[in-house]
C-alpha positions in Angstrom: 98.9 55.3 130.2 97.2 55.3 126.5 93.8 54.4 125.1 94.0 51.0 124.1 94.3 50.5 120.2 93.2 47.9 117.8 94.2 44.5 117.5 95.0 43.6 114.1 95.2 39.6 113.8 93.6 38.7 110.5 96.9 37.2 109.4 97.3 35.1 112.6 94.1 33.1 111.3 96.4 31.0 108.7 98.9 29.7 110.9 96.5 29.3 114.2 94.0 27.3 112.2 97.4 25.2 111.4 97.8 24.3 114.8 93.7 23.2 115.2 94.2 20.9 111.4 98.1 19.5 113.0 96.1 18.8 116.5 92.7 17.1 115.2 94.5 15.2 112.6 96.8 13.7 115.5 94.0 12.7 117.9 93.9 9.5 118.7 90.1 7.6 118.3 89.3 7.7 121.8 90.6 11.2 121.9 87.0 12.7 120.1 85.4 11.7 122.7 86.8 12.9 125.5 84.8 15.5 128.1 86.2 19.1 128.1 85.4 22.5 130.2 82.7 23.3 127.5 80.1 21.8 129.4 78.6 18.6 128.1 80.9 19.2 124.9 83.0 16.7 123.8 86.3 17.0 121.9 84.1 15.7 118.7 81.9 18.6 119.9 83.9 21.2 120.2 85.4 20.5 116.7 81.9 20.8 114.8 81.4 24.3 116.5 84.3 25.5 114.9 82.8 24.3 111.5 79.7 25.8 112.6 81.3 29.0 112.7 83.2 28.9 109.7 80.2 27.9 108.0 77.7 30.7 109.3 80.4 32.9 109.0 80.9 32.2 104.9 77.2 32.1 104.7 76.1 35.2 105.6 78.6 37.5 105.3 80.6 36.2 102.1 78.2 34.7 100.2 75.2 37.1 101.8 72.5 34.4 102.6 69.4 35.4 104.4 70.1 35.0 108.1 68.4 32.2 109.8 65.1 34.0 111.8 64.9 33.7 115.5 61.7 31.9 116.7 61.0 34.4 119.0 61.9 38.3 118.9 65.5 39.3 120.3 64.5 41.9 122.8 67.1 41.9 125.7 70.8 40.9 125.5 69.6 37.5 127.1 67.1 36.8 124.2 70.0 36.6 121.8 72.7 34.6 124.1 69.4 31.8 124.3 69.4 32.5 120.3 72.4 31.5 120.0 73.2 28.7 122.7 70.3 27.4 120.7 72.1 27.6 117.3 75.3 26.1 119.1 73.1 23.1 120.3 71.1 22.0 117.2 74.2 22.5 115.0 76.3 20.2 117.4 73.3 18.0 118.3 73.4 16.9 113.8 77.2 17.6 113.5 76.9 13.9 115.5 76.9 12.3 112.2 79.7 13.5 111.2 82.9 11.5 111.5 86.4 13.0 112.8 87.9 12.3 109.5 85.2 14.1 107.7 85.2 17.2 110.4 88.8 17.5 109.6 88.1 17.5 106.0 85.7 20.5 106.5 87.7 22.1 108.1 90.3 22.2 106.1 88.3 23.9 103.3 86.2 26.7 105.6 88.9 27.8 107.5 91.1 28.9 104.4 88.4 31.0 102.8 87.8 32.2 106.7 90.9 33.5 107.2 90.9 34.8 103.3 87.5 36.9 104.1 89.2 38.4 107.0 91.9 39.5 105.5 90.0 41.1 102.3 88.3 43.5 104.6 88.7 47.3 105.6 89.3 47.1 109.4 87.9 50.3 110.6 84.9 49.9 108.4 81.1 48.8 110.2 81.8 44.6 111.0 79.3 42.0 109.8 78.8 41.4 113.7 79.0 43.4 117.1 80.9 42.7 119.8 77.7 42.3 121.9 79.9 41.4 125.0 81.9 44.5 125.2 78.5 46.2 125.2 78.7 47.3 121.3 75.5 47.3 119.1 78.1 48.6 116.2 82.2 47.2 115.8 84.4 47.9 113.4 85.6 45.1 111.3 89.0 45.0 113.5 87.7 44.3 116.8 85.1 41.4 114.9 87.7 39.4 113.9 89.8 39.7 117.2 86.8 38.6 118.9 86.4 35.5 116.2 90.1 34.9 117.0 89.4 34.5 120.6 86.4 32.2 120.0 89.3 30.2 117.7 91.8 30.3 120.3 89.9 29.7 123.6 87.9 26.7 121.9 91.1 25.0 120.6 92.6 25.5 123.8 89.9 23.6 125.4 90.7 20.2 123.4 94.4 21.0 124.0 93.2 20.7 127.7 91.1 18.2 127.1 93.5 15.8 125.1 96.5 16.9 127.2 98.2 18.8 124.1 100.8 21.7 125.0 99.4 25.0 125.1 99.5 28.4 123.1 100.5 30.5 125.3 103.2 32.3 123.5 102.6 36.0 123.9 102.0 35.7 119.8 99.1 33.7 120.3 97.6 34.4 123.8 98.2 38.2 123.9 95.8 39.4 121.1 93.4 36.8 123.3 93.8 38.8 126.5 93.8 42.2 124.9 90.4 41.6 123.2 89.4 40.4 126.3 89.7 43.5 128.3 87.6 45.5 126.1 85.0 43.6 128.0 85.7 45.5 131.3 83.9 48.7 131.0 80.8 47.4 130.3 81.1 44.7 133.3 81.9 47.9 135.6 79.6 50.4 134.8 77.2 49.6 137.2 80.2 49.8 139.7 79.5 53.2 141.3 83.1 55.2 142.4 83.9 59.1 141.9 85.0 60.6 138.7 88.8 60.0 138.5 88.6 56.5 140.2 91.4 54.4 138.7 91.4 50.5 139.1 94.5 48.6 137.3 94.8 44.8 136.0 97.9 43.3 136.0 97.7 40.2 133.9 101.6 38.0 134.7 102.9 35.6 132.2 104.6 36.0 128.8 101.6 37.4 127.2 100.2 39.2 129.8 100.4 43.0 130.3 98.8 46.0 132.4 95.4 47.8 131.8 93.8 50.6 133.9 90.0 51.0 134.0 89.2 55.0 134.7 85.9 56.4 135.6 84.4 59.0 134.1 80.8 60.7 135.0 79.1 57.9 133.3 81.1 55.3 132.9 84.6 53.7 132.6 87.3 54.2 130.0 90.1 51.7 129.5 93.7 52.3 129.0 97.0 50.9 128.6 99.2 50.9 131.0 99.2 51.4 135.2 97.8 54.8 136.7 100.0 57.0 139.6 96.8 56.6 142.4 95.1 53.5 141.4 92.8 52.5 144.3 92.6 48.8 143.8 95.3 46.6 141.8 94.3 43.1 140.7 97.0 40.5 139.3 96.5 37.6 138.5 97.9 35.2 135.7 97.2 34.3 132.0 95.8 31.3 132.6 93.5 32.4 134.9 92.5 35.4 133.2 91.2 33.2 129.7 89.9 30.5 131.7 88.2 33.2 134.0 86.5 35.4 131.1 85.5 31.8 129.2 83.2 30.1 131.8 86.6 27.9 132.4 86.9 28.9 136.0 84.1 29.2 138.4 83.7 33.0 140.5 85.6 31.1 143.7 88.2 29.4 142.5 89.6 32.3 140.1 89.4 34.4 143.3 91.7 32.3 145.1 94.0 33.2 141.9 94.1 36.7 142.4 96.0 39.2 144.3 93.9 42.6 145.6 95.5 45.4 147.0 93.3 48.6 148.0 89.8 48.4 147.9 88.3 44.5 147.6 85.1 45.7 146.0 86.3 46.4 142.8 87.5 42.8 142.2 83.7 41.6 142.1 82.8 42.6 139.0 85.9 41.1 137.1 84.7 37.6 138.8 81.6 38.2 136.8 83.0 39.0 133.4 82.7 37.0 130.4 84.7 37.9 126.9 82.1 34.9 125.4 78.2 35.2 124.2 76.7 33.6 127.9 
């Protein structure tokens, strides 16, 4: 085993925000408005929360404009998910005025000067935004952007579903995904009480899957690459499941049907619970 290491995907932002302008430009008109796993989001929907993004994102941290105020203070982690599902539902709410052609047209423009802002910056230097979700009030610039490249992936995947598009699940595309993914872990187990030394591994099948091992320490857990000599529980499961899982995509009971325990069953309820997404 090793500690896990960044993930460096700034110049995977060109070529995957290819494959979102080739996939909306060859919807069909019925197409934008077809349901999708994103709750009452639409195709159309999903599409202007990419913009969204892109456009907060440019905002704030490349042209440094004021960020918008919360109405009420941001004490608890749950204050700022209801910030933002807020943001996420007045932006999309307006964005209804927007026509496909003219999303497209956006998007064409932000997501260019995204992916040249990501790669201008220092990736070990302090990021714009923390990666609340893997329990970080301070990220390095690095794990930012893989965590805006999972919100790019998992959302175009969800019109690919939606639309009946092929998938990207080349290990290229996907594995960056599943790797930020996993930094999500120790913070979803530390209430998980087990002796110092207690090892728990997640094998993750498919092209672009891979093997972590969560370790616990007096306090906490550490996470690793790689599968431990005397781990007491084992959980495998696929790549699909583990995106769909860690995305709201698959409900607690159904993604335990798609996972194999060995040792002790305990330790797979936290991973039911974890989310790689601001919810």
């Amino acid at each position: 085993m090793k500690p896990v290491e960044p993930i460096f995907v700034a110049d995977l932002f060109g070529e995957l925000h290819e494959e979102l302008l080739v996939l909306l430009r060859g919807l069909s008109a019925d197409d934008w408005y077809k349901p999708t796993v994103a709750g009452a989001w639409l195709v159309r929907d999903i599409a202007a929360h990419l913009l969204d993004s892109d456009i907060r994102r440019l905002s704030f941290q490349r042209d440094q404009a004021p960020m918008v105020p919360p109405d009420q203070p941001i004490a608890s982690y749950a204050d700022l998910v209801g910030f933002l599902n807020q943001l996420n539902a007045d932006w999309v709410k307006a964005a209804k005025r927007i026509s496909p052609q003219l999303l497209i047209e956006f998007l064409s423009i932000t997501g260019v000067e995204v992916t040249r802002l990501f790669k201008s910056l220092d990736p070990y230097s302090p990021a714009f935004f923390s990666v609340a979700w893997a329990g970080e009030e301070t990220s390095a610039n690095w794990f930012d952007v893989a965590r805006e490249y999972t919100e790019k992936w998992h959302h175009q995947q969800q019109i690919r579903d939606a639309v009946g598009a092929p998938p990207l699940y080349e290990r290229k595309w996907l594995h960056p995904m599943l790797d930020a993914f996993v930094r999500a872990l120790p913070v979803n187990y530390k209430s998980t009480s087990a002796n110092p030394g207690t090892q728990i591994s997640f094998v993750i099948t498919g092209e672009a899957g891979g093997v972590w091992t969560l370790v616990r320490r007096t306090d906490d857990w550490q996470l690793f690459v790689g599968v431990a000599d005397n781990v007491v529980c084992r959980i495998e499961f696929d790549q699909d499941t583990a995106w769909r899982l860690m995305t709201k995509g698959l409900k607690r009971k159904d993604a335990a049907k798609r996972i194999v325990v060995t040792g002790e069953e305990k330790f797979v309820q936290p991973l039911l619970g974890t989310l790689a997404v601001m919810a």
